[in-house]
C-alpha positions as CSV (number, residue, x, y, z in Angstrom):
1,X,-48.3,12.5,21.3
2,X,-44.9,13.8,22.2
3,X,-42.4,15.1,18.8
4,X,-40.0,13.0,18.0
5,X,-36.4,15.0,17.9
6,X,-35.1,15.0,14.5
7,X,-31.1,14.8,14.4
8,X,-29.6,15.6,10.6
9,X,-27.3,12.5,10.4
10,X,-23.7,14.3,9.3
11,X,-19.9,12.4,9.8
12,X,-19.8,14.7,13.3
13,X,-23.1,12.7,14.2
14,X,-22.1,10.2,17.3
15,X,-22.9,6.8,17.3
16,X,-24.6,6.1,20.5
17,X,-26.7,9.9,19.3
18,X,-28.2,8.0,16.7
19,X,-28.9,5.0,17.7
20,X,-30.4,6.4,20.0
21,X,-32.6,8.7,18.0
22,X,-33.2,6.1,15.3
23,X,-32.7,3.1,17.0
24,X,-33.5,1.1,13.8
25,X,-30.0,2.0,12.7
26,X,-28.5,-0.1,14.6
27,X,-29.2,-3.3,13.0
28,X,-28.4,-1.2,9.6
29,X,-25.1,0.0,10.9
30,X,-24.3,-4.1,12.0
31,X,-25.4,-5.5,8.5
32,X,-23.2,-2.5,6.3
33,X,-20.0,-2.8,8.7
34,X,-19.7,-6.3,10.6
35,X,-17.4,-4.5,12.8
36,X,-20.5,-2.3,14.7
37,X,-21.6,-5.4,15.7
38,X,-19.2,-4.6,18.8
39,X,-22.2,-2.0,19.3
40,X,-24.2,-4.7,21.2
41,X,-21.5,-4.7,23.6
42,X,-23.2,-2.6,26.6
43,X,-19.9,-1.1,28.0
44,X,-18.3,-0.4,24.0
45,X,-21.9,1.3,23.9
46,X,-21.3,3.7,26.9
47,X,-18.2,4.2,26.2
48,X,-16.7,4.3,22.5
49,X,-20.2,4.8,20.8
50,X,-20.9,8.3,23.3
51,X,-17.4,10.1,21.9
52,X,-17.0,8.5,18.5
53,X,-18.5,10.3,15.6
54,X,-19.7,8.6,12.0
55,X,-16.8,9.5,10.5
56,X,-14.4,8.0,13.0
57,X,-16.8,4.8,13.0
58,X,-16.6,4.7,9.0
59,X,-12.5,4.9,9.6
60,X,-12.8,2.1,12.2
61,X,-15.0,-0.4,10.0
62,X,-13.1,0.6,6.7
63,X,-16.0,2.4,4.5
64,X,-16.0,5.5,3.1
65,X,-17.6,7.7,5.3
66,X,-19.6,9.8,3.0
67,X,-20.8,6.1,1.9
68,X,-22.0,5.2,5.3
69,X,-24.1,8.3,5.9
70,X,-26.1,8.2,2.8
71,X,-27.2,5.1,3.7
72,X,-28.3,5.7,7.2
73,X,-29.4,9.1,5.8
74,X,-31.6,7.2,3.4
75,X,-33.1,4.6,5.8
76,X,-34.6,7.5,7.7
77,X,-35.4,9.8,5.3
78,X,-32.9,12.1,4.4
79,X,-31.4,13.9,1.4
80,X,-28.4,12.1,0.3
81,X,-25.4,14.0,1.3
82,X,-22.2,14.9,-0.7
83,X,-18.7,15.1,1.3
84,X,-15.5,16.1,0.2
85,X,-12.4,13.9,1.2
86,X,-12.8,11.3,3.6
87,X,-10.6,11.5,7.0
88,X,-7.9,8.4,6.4
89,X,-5.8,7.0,9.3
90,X,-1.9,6.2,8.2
91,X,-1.9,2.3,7.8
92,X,1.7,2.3,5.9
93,X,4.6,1.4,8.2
94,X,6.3,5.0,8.1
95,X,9.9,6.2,7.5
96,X,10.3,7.3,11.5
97,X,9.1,3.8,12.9
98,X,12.1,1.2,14.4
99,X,10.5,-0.7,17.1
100,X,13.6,0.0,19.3
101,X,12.1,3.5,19.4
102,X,9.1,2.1,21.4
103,X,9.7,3.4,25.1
104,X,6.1,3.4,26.2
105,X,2.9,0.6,25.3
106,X,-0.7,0.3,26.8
107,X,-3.0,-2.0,25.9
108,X,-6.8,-0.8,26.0
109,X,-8.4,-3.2,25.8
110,X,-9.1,-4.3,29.5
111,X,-10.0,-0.9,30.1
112,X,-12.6,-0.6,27.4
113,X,-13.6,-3.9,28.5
114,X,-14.5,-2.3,32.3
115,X,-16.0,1.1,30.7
116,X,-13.1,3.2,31.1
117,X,-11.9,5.6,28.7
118,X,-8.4,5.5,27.7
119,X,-8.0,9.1,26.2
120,X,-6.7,10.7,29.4
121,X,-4.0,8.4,30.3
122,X,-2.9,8.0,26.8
123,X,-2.7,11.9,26.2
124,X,-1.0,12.1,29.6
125,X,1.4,9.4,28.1
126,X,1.9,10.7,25.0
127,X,2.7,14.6,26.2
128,X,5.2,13.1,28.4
129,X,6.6,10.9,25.8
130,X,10.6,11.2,24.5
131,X,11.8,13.2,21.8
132,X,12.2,10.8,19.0
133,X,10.7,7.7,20.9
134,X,7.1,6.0,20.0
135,X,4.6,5.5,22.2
136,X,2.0,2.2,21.2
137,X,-1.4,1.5,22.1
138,X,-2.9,-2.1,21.5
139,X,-6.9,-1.7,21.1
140,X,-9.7,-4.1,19.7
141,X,-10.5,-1.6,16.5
142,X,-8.8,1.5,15.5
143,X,-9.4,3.7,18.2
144,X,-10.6,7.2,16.2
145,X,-11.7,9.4,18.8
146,X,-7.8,8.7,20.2
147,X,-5.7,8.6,17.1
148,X,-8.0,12.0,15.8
149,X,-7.2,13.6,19.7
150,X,-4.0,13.0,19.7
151,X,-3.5,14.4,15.8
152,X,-4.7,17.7,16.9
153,X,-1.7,17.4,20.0
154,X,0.9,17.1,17.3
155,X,1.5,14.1,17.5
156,X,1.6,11.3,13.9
157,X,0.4,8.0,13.8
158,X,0.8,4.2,12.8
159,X,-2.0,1.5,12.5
160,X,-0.8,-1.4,12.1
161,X,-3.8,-4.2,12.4
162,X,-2.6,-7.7,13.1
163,X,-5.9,-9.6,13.1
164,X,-10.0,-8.7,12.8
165,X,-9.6,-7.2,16.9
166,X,-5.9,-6.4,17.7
167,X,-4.9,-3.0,16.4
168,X,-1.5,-1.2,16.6
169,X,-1.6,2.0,17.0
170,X,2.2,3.9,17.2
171,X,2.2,7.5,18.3
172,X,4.9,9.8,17.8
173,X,6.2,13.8,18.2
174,X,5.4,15.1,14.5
175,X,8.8,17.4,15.2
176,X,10.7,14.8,16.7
């Protein structure tokens, strides 16, 4: 009989990782965040769930990430885990937006919907993006593996959700 690999569920952990590993997560994931049930989507499976951590999923469904792990961690087996400080995404209009600012916009959504990732044209946007303008992208959750990419380019955020699958997401120069 052949071992099964053991992954230590942490918030770096990615989705489509342990699902596939423990692939009786995935119901568990559904019923504690309604919003994974986008999980059953092949393409969002491929695509989102292969770069997006557990911490960036627990920012996207609204739970506190240390809150999620514990109880995958339990389901399978594990200690319980203690975190300090849970990553937060800026959901408060900020000082710097004016929507005259906005000189750029893409909407992801079709090209999530076709399996393509939208990290490289955004980042190719965004580094060519105006001092003092706002670049926005318009997604179906909060796009964490994007916003979290695009932090560590300098760059500060808005998300602004207008309904349960249109998100806002405003992008602009931290020094501008």
């Amino acid at each position: 009989m052949e071992a099964k690999e053991i992954l230590i569920i942490t918030p770096k952990t990615k989705v489509l990782q342990l699902i596939e590993t423990y692939p009786q997560l995935e119901d568990v994931l559904i019923s504690y965040v309604p919003a994974f049930k986008k999980l059953k989507n092949p393409v969002l499976r491929n695509t989102v769930a292969k770069i997006a951590t557990l911490q960036q999923a627990a920012a996207v469904g609204g739970v506190k990430v240390e809150d999620l792990i514990n109880v995958l961690r339990k389901e399978v087996g594990q200690d319980i885990l203690s975190l300090d400080g849970d990553v937060t995404y800026n959901n408060q209009k900020p000082a710097w937006f004016a929507a005259d600012k906005i000189s750029n916009e893409l909407d992801i959504r079709e090209m999530l919907a076709v399996g393509e990732h939208p990290v490289n044209q955004v980042i190719a946007d965004l580094r060519s993006l105006e001092s003092e303008k706002i670049y926005k992208v318009i997604a179906p959750f909060i796009p964490a593996p994007l916003i979290d990419k695009a932090t560590s380019l300098g760059f500060t955020h808005w998300v602004n959700q207008k309904d349960d699958d249109t998100f806002e997401v405003y992008f602009k120069a931290k020094n501008s």
